[in-house]
PDB file of N, CA, C and O in Angstrom:
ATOM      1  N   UNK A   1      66.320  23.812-145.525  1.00  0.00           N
ATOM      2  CA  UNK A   1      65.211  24.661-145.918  1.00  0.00           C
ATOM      3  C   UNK A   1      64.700  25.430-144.707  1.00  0.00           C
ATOM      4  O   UNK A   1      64.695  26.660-144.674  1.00  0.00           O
ATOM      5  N   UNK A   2      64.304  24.717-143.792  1.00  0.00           N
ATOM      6  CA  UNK A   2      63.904  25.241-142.420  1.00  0.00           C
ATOM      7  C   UNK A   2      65.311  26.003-142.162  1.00  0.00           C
ATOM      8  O   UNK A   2      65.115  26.972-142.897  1.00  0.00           O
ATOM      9  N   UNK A   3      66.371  26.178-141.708  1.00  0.00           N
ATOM     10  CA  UNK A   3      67.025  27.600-141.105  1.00  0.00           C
ATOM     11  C   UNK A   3      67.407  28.493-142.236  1.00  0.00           C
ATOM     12  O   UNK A   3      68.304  29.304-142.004  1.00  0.00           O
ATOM     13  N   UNK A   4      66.746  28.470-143.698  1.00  0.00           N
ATOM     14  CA  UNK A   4      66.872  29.057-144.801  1.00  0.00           C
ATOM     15  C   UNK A   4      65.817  29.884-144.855  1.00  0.00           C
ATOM     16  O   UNK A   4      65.971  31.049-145.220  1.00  0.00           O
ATOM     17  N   UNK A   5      64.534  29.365-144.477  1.00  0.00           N
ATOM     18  CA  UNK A   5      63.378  30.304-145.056  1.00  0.00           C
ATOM     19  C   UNK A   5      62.181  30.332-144.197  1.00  0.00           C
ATOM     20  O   UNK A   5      61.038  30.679-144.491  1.00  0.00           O
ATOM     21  N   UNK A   6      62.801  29.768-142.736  1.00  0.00           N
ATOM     22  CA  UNK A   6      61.791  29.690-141.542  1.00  0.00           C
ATOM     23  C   UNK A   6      60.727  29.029-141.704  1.00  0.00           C
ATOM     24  O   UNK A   6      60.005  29.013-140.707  1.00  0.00           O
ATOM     25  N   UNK A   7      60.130  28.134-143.134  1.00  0.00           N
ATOM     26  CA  UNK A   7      59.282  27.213-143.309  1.00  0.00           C
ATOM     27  C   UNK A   7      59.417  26.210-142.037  1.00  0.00           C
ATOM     28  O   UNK A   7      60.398  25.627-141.577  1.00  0.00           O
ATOM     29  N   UNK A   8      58.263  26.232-141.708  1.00  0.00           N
ATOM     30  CA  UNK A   8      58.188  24.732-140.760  1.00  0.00           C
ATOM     31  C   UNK A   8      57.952  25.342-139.237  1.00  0.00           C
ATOM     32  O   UNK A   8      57.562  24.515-138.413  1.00  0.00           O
ATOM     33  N   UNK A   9      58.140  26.649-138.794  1.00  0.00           N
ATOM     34  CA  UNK A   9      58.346  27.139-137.517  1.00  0.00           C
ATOM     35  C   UNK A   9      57.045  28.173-137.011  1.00  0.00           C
ATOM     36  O   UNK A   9      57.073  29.144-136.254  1.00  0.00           O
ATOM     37  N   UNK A  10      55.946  27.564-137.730  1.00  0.00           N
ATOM     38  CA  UNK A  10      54.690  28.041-137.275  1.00  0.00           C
ATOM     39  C   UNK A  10      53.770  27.374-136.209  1.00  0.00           C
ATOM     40  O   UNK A  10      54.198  26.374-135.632  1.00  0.00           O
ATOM     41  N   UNK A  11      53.266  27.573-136.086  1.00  0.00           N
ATOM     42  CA  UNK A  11      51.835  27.081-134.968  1.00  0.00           C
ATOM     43  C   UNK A  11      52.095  25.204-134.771  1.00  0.00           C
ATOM     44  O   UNK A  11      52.396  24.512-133.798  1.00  0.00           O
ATOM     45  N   UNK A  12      51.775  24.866-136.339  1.00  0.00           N
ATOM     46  CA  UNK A  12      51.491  23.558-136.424  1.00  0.00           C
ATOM     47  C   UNK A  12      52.635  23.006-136.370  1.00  0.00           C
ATOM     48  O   UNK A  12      52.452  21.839-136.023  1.00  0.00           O
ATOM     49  N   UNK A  13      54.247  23.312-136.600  1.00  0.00           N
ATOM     50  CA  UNK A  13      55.297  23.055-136.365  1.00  0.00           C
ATOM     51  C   UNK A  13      55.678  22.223-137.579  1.00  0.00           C
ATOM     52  O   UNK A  13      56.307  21.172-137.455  1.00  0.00           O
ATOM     53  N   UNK A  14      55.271  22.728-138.810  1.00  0.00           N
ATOM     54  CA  UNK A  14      55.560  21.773-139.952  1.00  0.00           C
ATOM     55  C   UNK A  14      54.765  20.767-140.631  1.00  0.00           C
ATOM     56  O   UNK A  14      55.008  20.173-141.682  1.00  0.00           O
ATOM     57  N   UNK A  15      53.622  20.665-139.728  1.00  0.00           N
ATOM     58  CA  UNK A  15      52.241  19.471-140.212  1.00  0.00           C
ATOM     59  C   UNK A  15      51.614  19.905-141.455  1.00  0.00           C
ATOM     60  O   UNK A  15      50.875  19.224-142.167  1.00  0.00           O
ATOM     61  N   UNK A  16      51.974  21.068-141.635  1.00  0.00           N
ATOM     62  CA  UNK A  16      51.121  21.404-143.297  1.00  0.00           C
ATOM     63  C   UNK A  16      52.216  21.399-144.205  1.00  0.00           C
ATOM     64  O   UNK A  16      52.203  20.491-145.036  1.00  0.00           O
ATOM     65  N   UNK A  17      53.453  22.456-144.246  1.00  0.00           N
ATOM     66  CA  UNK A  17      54.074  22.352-144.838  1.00  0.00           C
ATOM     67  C   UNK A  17      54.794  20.892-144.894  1.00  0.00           C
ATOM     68  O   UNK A  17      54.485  19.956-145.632  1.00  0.00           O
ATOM     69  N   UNK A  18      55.441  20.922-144.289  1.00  0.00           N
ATOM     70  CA  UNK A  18      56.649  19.269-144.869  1.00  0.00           C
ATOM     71  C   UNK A  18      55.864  19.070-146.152  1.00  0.00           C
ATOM     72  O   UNK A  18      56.209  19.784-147.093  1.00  0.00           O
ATOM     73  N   UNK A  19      54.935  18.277-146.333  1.00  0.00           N
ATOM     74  CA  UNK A  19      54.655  17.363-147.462  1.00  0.00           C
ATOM     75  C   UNK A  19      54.548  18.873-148.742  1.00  0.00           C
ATOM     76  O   UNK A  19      54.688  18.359-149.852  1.00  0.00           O
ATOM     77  N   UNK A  20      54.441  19.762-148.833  1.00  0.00           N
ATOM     78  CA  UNK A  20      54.387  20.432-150.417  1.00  0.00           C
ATOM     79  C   UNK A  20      55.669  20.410-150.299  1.00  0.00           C
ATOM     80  O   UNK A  20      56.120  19.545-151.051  1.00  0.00           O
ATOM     81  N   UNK A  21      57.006  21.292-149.337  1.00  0.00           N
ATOM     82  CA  UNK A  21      58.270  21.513-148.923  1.00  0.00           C
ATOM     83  C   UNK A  21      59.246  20.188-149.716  1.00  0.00           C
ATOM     84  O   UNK A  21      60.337  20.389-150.251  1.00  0.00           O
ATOM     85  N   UNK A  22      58.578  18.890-149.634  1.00  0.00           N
ATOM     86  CA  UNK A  22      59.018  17.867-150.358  1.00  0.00           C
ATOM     87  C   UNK A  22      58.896  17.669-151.411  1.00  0.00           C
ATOM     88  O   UNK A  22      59.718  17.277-152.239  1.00  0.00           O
ATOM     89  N   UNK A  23      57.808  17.928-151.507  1.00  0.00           N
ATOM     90  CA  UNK A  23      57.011  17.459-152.994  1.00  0.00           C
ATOM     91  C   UNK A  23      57.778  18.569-154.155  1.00  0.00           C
ATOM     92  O   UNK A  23      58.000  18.357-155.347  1.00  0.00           O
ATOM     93  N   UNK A  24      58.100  19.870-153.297  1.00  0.00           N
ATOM     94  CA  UNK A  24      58.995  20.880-154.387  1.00  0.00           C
ATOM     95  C   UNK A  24      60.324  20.203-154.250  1.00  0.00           C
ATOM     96  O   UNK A  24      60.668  20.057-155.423  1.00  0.00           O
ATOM     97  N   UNK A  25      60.960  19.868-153.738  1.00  0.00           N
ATOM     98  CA  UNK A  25      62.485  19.535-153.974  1.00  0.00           C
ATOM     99  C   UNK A  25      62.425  18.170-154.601  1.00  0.00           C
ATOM    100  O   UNK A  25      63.283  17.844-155.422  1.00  0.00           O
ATOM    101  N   UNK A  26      61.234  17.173-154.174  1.00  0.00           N
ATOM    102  CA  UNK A  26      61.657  16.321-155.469  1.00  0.00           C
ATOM    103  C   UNK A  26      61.459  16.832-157.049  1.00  0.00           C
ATOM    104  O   UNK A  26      62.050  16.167-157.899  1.00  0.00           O
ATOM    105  N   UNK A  27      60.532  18.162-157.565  1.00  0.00           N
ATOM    106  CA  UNK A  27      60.699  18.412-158.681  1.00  0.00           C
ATOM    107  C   UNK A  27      62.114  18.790-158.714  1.00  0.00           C
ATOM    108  O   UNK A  27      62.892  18.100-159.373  1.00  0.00           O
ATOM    109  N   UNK A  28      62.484  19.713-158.132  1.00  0.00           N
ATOM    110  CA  UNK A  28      63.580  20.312-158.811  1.00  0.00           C
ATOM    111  C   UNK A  28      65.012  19.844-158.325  1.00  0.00           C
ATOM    112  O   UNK A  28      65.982  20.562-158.566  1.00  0.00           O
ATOM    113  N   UNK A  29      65.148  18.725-157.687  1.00  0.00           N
ATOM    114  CA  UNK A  29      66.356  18.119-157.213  1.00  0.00           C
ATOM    115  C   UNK A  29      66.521  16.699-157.825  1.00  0.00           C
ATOM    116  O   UNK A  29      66.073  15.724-157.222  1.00  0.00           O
ATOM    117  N   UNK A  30      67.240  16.558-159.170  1.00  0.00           N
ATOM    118  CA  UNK A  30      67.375  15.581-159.808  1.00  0.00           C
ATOM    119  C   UNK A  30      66.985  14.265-158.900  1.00  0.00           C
ATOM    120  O   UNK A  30      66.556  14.511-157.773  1.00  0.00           O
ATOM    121  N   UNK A  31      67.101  12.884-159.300  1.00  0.00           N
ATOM    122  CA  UNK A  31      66.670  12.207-158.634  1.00  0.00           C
ATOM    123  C   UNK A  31      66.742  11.882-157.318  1.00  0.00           C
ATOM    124  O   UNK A  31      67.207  10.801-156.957  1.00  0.00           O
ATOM    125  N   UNK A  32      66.292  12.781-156.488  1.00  0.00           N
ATOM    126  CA  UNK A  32      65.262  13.430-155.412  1.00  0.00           C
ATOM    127  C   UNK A  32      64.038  12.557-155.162  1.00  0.00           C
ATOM    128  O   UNK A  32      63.290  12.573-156.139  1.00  0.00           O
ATOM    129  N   UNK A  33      63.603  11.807-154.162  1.00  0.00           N
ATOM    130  CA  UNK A  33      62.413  10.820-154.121  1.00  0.00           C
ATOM    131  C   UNK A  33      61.905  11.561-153.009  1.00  0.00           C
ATOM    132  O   UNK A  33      62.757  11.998-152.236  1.00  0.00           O
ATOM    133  N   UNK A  34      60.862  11.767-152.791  1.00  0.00           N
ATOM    134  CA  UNK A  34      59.873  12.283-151.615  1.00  0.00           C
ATOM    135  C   UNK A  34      60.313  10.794-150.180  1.00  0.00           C
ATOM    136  O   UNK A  34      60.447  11.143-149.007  1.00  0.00           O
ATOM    137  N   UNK A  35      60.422   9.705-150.474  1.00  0.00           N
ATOM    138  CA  UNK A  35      60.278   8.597-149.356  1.00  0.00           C
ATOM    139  C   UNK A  35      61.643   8.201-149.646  1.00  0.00           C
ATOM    140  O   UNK A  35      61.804   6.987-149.519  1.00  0.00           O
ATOM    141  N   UNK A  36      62.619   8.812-149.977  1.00  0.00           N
ATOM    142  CA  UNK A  36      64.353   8.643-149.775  1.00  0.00           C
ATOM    143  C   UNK A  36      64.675  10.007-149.187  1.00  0.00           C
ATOM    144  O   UNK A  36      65.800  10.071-148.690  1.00  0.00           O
ATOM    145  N   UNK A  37      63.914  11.150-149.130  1.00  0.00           N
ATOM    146  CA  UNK A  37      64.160  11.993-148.251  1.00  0.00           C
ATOM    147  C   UNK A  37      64.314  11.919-146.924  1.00  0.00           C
ATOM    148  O   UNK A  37      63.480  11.286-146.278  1.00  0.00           O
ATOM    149  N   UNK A  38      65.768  12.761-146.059  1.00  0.00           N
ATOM    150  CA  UNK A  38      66.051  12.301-144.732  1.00  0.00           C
ATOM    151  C   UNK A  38      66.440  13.671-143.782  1.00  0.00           C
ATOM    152  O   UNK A  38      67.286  14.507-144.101  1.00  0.00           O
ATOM    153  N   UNK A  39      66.044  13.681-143.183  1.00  0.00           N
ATOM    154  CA  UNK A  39      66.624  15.170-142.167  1.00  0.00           C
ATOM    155  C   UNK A  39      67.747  15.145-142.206  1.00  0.00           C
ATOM    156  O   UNK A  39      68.119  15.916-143.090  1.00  0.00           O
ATOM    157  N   UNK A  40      68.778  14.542-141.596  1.00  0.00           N
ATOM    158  CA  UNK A  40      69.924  13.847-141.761  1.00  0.00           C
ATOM    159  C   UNK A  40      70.794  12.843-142.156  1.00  0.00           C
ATOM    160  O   UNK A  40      71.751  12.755-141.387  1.00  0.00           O
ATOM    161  N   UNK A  41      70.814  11.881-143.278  1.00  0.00           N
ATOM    162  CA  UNK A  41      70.969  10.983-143.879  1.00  0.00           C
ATOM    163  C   UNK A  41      70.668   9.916-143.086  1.00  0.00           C
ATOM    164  O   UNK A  41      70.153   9.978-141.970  1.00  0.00           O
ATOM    165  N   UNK A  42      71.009   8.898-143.699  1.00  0.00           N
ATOM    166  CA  UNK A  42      70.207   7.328-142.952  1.00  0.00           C
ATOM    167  C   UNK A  42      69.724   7.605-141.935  1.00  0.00           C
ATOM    168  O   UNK A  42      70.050   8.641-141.355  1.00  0.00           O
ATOM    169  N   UNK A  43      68.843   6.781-141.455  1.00  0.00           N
ATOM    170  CA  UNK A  43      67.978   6.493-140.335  1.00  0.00           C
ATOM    171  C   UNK A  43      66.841   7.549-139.584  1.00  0.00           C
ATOM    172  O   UNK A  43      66.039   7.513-138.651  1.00  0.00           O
ATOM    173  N   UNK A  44      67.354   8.572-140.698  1.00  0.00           N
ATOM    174  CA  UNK A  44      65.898   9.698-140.451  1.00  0.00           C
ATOM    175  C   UNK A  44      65.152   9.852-141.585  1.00  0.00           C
ATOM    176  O   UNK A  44      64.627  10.932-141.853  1.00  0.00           O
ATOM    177  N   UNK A  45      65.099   9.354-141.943  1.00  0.00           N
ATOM    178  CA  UNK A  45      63.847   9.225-143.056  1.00  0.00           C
ATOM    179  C   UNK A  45      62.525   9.923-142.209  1.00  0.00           C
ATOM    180  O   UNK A  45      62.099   9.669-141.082  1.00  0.00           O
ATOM    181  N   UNK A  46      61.993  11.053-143.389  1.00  0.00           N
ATOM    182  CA  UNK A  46      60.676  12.169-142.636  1.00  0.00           C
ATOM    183  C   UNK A  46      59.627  10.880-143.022  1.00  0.00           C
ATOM    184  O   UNK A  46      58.888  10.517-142.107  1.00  0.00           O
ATOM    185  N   UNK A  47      59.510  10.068-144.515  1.00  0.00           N
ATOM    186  CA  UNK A  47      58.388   8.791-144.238  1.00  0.00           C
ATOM    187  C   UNK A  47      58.838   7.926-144.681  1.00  0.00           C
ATOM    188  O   UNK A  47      59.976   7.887-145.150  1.00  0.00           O
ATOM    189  N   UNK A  48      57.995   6.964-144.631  1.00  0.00           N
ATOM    190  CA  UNK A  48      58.446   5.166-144.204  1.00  0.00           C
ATOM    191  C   UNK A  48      57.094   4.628-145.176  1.00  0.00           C
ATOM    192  O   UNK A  48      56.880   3.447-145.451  1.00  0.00           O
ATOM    193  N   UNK A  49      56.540   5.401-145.466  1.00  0.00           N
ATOM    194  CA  UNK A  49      54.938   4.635-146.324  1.00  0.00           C
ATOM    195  C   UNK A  49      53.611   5.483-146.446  1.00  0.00           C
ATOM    196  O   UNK A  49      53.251   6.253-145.555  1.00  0.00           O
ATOM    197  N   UNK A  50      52.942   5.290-147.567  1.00  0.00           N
ATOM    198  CA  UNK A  50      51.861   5.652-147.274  1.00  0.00           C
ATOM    199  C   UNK A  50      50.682   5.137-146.325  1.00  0.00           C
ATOM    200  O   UNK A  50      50.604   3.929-146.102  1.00  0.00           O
ATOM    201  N   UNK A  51      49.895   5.898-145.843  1.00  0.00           N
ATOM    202  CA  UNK A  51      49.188   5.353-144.987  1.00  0.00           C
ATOM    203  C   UNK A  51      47.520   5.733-145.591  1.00  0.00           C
ATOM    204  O   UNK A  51      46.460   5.121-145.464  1.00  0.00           O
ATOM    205  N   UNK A  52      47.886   7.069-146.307  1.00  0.00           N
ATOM    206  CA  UNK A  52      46.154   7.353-146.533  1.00  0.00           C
ATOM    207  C   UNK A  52      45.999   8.193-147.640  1.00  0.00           C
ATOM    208  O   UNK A  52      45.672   9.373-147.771  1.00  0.00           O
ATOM    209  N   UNK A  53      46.432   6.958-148.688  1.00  0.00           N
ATOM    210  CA  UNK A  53      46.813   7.774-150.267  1.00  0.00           C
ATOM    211  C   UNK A  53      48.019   8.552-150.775  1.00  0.00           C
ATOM    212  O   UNK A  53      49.093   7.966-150.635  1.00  0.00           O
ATOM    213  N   UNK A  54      48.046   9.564-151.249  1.00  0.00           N
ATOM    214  CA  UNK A  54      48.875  10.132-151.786  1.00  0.00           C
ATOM    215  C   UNK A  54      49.950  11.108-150.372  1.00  0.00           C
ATOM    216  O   UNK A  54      49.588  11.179-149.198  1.00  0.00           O
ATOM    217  N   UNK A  55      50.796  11.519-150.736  1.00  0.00           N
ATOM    218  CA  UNK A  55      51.530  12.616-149.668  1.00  0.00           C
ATOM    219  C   UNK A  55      50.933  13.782-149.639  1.00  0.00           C
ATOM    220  O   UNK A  55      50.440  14.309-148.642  1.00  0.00           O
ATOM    221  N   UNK A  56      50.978  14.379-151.167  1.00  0.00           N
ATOM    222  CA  UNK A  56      50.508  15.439-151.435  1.00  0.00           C
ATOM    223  C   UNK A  56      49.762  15.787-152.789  1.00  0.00           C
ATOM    224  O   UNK A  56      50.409  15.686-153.831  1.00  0.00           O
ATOM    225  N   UNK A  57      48.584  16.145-152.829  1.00  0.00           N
ATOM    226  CA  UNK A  57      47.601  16.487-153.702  1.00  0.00           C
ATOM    227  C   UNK A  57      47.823  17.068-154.911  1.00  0.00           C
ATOM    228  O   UNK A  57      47.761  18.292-154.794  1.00  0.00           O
ATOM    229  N   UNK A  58      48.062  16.710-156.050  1.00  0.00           N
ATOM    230  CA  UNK A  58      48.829  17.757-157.317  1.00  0.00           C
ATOM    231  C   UNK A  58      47.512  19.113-157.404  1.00  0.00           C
ATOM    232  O   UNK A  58      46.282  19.102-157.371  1.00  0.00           O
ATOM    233  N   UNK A  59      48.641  20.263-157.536  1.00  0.00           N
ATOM    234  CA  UNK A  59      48.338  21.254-157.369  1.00  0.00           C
ATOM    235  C   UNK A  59      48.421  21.992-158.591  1.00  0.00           C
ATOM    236  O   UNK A  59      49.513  22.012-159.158  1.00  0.00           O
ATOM    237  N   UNK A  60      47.314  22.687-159.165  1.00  0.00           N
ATOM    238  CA  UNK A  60      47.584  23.450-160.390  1.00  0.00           C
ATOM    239  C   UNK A  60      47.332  25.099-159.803  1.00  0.00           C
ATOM    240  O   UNK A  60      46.658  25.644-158.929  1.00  0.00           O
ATOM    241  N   UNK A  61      48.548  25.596-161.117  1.00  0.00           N
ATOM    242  CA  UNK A  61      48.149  27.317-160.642  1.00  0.00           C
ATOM    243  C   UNK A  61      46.810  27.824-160.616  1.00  0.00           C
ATOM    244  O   UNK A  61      46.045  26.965-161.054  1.00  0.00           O
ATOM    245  N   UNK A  62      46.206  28.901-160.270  1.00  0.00           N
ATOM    246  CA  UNK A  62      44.877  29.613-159.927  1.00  0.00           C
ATOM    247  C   UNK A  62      43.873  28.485-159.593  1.00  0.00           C
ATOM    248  O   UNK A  62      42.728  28.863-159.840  1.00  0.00           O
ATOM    249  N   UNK A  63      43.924  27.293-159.139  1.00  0.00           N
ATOM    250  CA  UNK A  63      42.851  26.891-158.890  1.00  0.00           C
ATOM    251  C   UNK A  63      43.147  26.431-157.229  1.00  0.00           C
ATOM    252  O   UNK A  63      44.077  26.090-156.499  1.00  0.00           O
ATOM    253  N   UNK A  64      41.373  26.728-157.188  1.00  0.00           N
ATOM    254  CA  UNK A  64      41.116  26.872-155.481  1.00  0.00           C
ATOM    255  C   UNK A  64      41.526  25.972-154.558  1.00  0.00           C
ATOM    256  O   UNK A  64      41.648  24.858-155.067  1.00  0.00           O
ATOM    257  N   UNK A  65      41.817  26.009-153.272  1.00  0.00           N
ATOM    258  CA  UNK A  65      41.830  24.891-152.245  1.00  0.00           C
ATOM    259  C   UNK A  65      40.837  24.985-151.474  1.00  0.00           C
ATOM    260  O   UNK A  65      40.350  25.913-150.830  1.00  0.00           O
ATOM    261  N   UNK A  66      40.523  23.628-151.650  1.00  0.00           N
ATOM    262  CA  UNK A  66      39.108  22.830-150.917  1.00  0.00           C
ATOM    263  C   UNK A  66      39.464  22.238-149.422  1.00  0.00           C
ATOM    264  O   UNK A  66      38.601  21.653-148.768  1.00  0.00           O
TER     265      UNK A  66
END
């Protein structure tokens, strides 16, 4: 995704994006798990657990971010 669509190569270096960036490919990548996702297969796993609730916030169209 990153050398596809330059997602991830801003300021914050990916701290905002990653987690929606995931959260879309587990919709649309058959069984696709957000915490079986890996940069490079085994042993890079991007997470290992939650730590402070959810990954990412469900998001509906036209409504605001707080």
């Amino acid at each position: 995704v990153k050398r596809r669509t330059e997602a991830c190569m801003g300021r914050c270096q990916a701290g905002f994006c990653t987690p929606k960036i995931l959260d879309l490919l587990a919709q649309w990548v058959p069984g696709l798990t957000i915490e079986k996702t890996s940069k490079a297969g085994t042993g890079s796993e991007i997470f290992y657990g939650l730590n402070k609730g959810q990954l990412v916030a469900p998001f509906e169209a036209g409504e605001k971010c707080e």
